[in-house]
C-alpha positions as CSV (number, residue, x, y, z in Angstrom):
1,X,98.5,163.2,88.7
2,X,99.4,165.1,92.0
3,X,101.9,164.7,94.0
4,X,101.9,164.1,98.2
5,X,103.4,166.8,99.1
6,X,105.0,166.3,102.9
7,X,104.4,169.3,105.9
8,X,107.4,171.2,105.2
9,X,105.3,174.5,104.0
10,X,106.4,178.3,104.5
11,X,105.0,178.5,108.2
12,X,107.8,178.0,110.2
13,X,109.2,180.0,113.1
14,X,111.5,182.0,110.2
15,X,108.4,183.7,108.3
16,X,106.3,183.4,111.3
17,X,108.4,186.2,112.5
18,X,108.7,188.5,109.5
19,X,104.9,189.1,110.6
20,X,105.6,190.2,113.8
21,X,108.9,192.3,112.8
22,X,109.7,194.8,110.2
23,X,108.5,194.4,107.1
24,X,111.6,195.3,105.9
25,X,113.4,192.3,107.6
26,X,115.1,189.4,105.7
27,X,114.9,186.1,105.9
28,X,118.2,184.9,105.1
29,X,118.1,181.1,103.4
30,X,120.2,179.9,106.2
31,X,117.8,181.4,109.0
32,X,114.8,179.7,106.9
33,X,116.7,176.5,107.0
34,X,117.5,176.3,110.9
35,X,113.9,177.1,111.5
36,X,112.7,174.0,109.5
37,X,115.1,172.6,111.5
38,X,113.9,173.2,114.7
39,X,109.9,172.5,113.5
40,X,111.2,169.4,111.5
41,X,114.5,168.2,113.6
42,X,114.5,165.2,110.8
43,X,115.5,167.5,107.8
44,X,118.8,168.5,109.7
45,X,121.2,166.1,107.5
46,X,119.4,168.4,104.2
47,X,119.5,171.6,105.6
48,X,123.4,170.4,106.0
49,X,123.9,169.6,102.1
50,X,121.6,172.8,101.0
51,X,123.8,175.2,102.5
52,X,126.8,173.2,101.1
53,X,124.6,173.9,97.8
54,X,123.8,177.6,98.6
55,X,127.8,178.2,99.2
56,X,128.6,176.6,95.9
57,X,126.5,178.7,94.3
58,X,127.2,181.7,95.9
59,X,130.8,180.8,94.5
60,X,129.6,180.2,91.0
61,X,127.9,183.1,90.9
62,X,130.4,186.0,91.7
63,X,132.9,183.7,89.0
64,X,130.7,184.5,86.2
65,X,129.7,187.9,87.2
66,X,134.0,188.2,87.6
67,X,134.1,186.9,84.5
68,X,131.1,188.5,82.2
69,X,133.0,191.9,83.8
70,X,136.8,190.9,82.6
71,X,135.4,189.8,79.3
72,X,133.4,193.0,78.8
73,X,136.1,195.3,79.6
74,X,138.4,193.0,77.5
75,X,135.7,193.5,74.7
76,X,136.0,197.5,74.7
77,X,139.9,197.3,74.4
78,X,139.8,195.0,71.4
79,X,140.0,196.4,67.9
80,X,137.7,197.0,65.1
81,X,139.9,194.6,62.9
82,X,138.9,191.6,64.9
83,X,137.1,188.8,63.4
84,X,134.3,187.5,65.5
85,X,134.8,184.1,65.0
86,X,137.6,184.9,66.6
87,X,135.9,186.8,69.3
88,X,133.4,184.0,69.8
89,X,136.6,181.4,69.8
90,X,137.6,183.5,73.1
91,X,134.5,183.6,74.4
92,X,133.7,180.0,74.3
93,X,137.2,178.8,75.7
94,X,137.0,181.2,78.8
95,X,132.9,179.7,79.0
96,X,134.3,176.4,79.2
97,X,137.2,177.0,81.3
98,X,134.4,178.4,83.6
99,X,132.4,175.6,83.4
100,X,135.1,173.3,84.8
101,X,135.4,175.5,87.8
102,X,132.4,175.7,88.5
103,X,131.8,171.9,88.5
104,X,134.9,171.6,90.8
105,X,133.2,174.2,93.3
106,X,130.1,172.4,93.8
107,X,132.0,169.4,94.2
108,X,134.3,170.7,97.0
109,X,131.4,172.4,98.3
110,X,129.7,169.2,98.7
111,X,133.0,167.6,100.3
112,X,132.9,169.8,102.3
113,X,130.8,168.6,104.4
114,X,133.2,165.5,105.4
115,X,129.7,163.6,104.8
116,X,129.6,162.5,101.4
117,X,131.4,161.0,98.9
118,X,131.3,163.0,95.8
119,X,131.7,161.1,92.2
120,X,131.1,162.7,88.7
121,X,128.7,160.5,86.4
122,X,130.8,158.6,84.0
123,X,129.5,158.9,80.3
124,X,128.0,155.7,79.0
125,X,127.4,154.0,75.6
126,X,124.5,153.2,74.3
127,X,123.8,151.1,71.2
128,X,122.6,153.1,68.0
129,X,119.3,152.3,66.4
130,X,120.4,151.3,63.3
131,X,120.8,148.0,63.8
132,X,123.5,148.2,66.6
133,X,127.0,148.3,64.5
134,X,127.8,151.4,66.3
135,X,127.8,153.0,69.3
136,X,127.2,156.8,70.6
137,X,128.4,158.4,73.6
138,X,125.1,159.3,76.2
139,X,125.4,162.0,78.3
140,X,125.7,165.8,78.4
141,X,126.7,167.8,75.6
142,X,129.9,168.0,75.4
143,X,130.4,171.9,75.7
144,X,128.3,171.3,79.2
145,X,130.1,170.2,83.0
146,X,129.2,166.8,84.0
147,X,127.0,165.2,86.5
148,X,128.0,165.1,90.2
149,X,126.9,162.3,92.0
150,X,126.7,162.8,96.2
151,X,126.4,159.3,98.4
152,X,126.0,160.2,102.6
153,X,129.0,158.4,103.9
154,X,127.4,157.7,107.4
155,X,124.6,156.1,106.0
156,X,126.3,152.4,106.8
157,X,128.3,151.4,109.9
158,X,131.2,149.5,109.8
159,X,129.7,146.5,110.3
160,X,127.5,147.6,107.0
161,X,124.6,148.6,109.1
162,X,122.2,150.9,107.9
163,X,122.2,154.0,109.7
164,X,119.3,155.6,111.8
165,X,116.3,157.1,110.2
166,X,113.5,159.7,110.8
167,X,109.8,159.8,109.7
168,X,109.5,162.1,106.4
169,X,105.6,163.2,106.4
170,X,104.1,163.0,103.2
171,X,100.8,164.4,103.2
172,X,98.4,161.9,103.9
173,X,100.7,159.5,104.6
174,X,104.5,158.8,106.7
175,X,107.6,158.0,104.9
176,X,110.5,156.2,106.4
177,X,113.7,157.4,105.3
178,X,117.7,156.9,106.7
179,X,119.9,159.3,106.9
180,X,121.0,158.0,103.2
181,X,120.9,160.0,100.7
182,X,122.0,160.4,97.1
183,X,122.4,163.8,95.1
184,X,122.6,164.4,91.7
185,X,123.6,167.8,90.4
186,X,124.2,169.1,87.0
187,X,126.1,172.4,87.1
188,X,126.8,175.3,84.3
189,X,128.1,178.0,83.7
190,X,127.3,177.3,80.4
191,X,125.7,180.2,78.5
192,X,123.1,179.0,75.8
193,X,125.0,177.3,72.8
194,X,123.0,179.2,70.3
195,X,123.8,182.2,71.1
196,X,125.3,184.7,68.4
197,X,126.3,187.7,70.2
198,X,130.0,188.6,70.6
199,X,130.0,189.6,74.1
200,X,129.7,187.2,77.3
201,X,126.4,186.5,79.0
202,X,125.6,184.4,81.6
203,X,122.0,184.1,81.3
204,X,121.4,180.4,80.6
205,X,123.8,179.4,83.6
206,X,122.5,177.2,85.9
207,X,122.6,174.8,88.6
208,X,120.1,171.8,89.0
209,X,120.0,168.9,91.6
210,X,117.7,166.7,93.4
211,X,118.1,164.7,96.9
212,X,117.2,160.6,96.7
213,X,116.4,158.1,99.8
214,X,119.9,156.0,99.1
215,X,118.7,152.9,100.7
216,X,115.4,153.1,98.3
217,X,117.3,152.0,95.1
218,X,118.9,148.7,96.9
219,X,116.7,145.7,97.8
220,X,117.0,144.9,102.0
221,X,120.3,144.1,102.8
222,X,122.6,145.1,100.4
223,X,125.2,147.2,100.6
224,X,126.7,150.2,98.1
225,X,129.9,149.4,97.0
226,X,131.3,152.6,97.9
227,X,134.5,152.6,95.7
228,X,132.3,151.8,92.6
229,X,131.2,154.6,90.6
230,X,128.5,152.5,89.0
231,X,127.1,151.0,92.1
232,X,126.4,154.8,93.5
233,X,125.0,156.0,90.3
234,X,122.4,153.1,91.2
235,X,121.0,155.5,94.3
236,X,119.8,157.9,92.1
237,X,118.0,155.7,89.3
238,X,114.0,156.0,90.7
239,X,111.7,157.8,89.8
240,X,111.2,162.0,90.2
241,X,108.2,161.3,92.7
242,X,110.6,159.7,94.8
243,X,112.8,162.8,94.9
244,X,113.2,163.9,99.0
245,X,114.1,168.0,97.6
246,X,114.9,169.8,94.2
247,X,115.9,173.1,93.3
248,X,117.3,174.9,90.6
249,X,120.1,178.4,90.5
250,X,119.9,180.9,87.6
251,X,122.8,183.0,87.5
252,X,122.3,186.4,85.6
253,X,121.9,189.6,86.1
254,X,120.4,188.5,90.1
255,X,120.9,184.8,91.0
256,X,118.3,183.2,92.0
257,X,117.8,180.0,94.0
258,X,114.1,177.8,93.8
259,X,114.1,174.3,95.4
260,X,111.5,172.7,97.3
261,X,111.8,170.2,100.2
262,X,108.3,168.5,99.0
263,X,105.8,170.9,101.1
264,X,105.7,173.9,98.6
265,X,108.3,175.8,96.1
266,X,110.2,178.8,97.5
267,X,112.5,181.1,95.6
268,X,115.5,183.0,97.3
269,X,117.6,185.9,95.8
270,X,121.1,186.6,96.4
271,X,121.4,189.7,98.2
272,X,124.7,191.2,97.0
273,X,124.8,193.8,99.9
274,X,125.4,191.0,102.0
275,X,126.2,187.8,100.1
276,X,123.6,186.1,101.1
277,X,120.3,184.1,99.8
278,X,117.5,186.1,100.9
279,X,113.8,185.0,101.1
280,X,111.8,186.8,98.0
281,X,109.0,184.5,96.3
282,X,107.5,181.8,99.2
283,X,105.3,179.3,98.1
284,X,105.3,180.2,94.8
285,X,102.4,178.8,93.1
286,X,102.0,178.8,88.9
287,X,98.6,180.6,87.4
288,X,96.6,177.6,86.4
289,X,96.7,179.0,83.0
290,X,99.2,181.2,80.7
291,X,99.1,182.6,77.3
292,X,103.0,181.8,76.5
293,X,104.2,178.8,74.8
294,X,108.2,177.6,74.8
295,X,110.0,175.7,72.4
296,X,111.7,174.9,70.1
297,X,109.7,175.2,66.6
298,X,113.0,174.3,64.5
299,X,112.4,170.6,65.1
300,X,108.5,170.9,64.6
301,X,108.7,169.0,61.3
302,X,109.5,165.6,63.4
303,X,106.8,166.1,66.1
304,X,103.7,164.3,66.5
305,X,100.7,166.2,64.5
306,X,98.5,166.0,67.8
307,X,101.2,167.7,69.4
308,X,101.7,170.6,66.1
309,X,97.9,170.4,66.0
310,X,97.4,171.7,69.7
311,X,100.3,174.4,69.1
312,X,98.7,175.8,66.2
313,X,95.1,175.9,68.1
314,X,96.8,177.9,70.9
315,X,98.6,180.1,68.6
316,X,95.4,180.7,67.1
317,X,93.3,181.5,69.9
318,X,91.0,178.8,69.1
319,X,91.8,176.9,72.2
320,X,89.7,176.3,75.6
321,X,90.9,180.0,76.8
322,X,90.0,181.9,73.6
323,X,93.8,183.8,74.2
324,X,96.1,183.9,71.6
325,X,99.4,182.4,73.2
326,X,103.0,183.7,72.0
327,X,105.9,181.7,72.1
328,X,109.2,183.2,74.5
329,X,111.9,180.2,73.9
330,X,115.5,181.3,75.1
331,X,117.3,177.8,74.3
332,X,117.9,177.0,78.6
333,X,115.1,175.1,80.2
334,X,116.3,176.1,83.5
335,X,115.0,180.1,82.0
336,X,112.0,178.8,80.2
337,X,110.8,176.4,83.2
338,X,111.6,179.8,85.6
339,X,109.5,182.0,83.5
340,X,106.7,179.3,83.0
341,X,106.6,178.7,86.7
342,X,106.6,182.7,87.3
343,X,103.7,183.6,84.3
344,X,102.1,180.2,83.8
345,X,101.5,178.8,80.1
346,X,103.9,175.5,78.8
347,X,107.0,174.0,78.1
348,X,107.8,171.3,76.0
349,X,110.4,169.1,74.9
350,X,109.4,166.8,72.4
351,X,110.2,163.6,71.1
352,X,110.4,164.1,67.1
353,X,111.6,162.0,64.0
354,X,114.6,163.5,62.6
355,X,116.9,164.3,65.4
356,X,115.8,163.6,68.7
357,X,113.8,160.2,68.9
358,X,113.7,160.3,73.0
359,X,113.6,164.1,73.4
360,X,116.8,166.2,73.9
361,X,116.8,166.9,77.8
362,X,118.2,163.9,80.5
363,X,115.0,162.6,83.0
364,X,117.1,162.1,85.7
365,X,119.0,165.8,86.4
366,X,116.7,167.9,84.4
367,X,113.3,167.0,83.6
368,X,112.5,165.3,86.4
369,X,113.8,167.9,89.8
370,X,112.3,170.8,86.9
371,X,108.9,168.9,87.1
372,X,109.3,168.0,90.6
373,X,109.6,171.8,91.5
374,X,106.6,172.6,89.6
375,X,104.5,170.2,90.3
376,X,104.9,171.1,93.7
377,X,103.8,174.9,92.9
378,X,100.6,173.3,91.6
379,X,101.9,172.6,87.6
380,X,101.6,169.3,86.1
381,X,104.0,167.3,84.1
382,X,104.3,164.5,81.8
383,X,106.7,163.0,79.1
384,X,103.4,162.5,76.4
385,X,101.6,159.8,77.9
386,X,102.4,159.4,81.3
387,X,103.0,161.3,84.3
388,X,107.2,162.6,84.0
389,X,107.5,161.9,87.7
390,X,106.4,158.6,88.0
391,X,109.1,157.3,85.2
392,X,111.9,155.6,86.6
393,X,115.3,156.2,85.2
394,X,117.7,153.4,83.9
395,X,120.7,155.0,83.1
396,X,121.9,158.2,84.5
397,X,121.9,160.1,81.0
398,X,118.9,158.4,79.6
399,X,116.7,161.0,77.7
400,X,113.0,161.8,77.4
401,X,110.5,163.8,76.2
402,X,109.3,166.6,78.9
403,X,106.2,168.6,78.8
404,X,105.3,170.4,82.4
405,X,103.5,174.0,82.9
406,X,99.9,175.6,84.2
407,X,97.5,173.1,85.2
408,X,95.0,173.7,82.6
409,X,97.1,174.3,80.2
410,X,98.1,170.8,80.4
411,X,94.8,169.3,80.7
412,X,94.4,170.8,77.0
413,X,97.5,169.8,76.3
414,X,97.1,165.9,76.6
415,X,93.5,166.0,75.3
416,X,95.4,166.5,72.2
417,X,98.1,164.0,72.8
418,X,95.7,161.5,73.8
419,X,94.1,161.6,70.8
420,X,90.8,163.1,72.3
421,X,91.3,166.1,70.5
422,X,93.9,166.6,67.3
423,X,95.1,166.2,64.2
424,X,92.3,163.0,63.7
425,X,89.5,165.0,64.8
């Protein structure tokens, strides 16, 4: 299923220029976004929050490369004698203190802008499957920051008006949307749980969030209460193809920003020299086939045999590209997504039978901007049987299985989980 993609594509007066100038000249992310601006005067209220976003990163990312840097140089001075449980112990605690700083940076960041009222997802309860005696806790893991929820604050008058609005084009056809709008933003510093090295790393940190139409999730006439945690988390539960703009930050060894404003996926890199996003991969499209595979094979005993079918095919090189794929799995999706959307192939996130019965990853803040992002640099996406972007959320945590990657790739892919092709064949 594609997606409409609205007119908000790389030729604006920002790269128009680069043509004309040196090739050496930078586009900075705040230059790209005023020339949107001025070709697209209706994206002014998101080139506001995006640069509220791009400062919180900015932030985020010089506190873990400050903090990989003290831990390193706290590593050398430490003796032999140490235990590394001990040394992961330290680790883990200063990840974790990091991790609450970093939520609280994107949060100010966002309050910033005197526009928005900032809340943090609560955690819910869901009940269990076994016959509903108990109860479990759903939401991020507990090692991981919370969710930030952003409402506009001008999007009702007084009088509990809605505010103005502006024509969103979306390919074929307009959209209508008010200056309300709803953000939900996971952020980590969190580097990948599995990890067994004794020294720090940052590379499965990550920042994801996705813009909403507000005024889409509440039937004419009624108003938010805006004092009610609850009631704002209800702007954010519709589906990924309703999404306004996603992006993604990888913090590592460069930190790099990818979002998309629905028109085409651009990446940015932070320019140290300057401290500032630059413009380095623009309209980034995924090959529309790969030879790499990511997941994680440690829960392949649960999965569906269509789905273990199709891997072992591809493995192979019995599949429809006669390539033997290998499997690069790092344990962050943010990473695994980046890569896939970068070299093409597939990413998946299964459902399976022993430990994860609705997939381990949240629709609404991860699987849903990821596949928005790449479905808008011409990958597809889909939770198994249907297309991941058209499943709406309803609850803010609520988990599902993800599969997105190279277009081809998943056109094989569901032949398999359709039943076309598979384990029955």
């Amino acid at each position: 299923m594609e997606i409409a993609a609205r007119n908000y594509g790389a030729g604006t007066t920002a790269s128009n220029s680069s043509s004309s100038g040196s090739s050496q000249q930078k586009i900075t992310l705040t230059r790209w976004l005023s020339a949107k601006v001025q070709d697209y005067p209706e994206l002014r209220d998101m080139e506001s929050l995006h640069l509220s976003i791009q400062m919180a990163c900015k932030t985020i990312s010089n506190l873990i490369h400050s903090s990989t840097t003290a831990s390193s140089s706290s590593s050398t001075s430490t003796t032999t004698t140490n235990n590394n449980n001990n040394n992961n112990s330290l680790r883990d605690n200063s990840m974790k203190r990091l991790d609450q700083i970093s939520k609280n940076v994107l949060q100010n960041a966002l309050r910033f802008t005197g526009r928005l009222r900032v809340v943090e997802a609560p955690r819910t309860t869901t009940t269990t499957s076994s016959g509903g005696e108990g109860e479990e806790e759903e939401g991020p893991a507990l090692h991981q920051p919370g969710v930030t929820i952003a409402y506009a604050l001008d999007s009702y008058g007084k009088d509990g008006s809605s505010g103005g609005s502006g024509m969103m084009m979306q390919g074929r056809k307009s959209r209508k949307s008010s200056n309300a709008s709803a953000a939900a933003a996971a952020a980590g510093a969190r580097k990948n749980s599995s990890s067994t090295t004794s020294s720090s790393s940052s590379s499965g940190a990550r920042t994801v969030f996705g813009v909403f139409d507000a005024d889409a999730a509440f039937p004419r006439g009624e108003i938010p209460d805006m004092k009610d945690t609850a009631s704002l988390a209800r702007a954010v539960l519709q589906p990924g193809n309703s999404l306004l703009a996603a992006g993604y930050c990888m913090y590592s060894s460069t930190t790099i920003l990818v979002f998309t404003l629905g028109g085409g996926t651009h990446g940015f890199t932070l320019d140290p020299t300057i401290n500032e996003f630059v413009l380095t991969h623009p309209n980034m499209k995924i090959p529309k086939r790969g030879n790499i595979y990511s997941c994680n094979e440690a829960y392949s005993e649960g999965w569906d045999d269509n789905l273990k079918q199709y891997l072992k095919t591809i493995k192979t090189g019995k599949g429809e590209s006669g390539q033997r794929y290998t499997q690069r799995y790092i344990g962050s999706m943010v990473g695994d997504v980046h890569r896939t959307l970068m070299y093409g192939g597939i990413f998946c996130c299964p459902s399976d039978t022993e430990v994860h019965h609705n997939g381990n990853l949240q629709l609404l803040y991860k699987s849903a901007p990821m596949a928005y992002i790449l479905e808008h640099a011409g990958g597809k996406s889909t939770n198994g049987v249907n297309n991941l972007l058209s499943v709406k959320p309803e609850r803010v945590h609520q988990r599902s299985p993800c599969f997105m990657g190279s277009p081809e790739d998943m056109d094989e892919l569901m032949k398999y989980m359709s039943g076309e092709k598979g384990a029955s064949q």
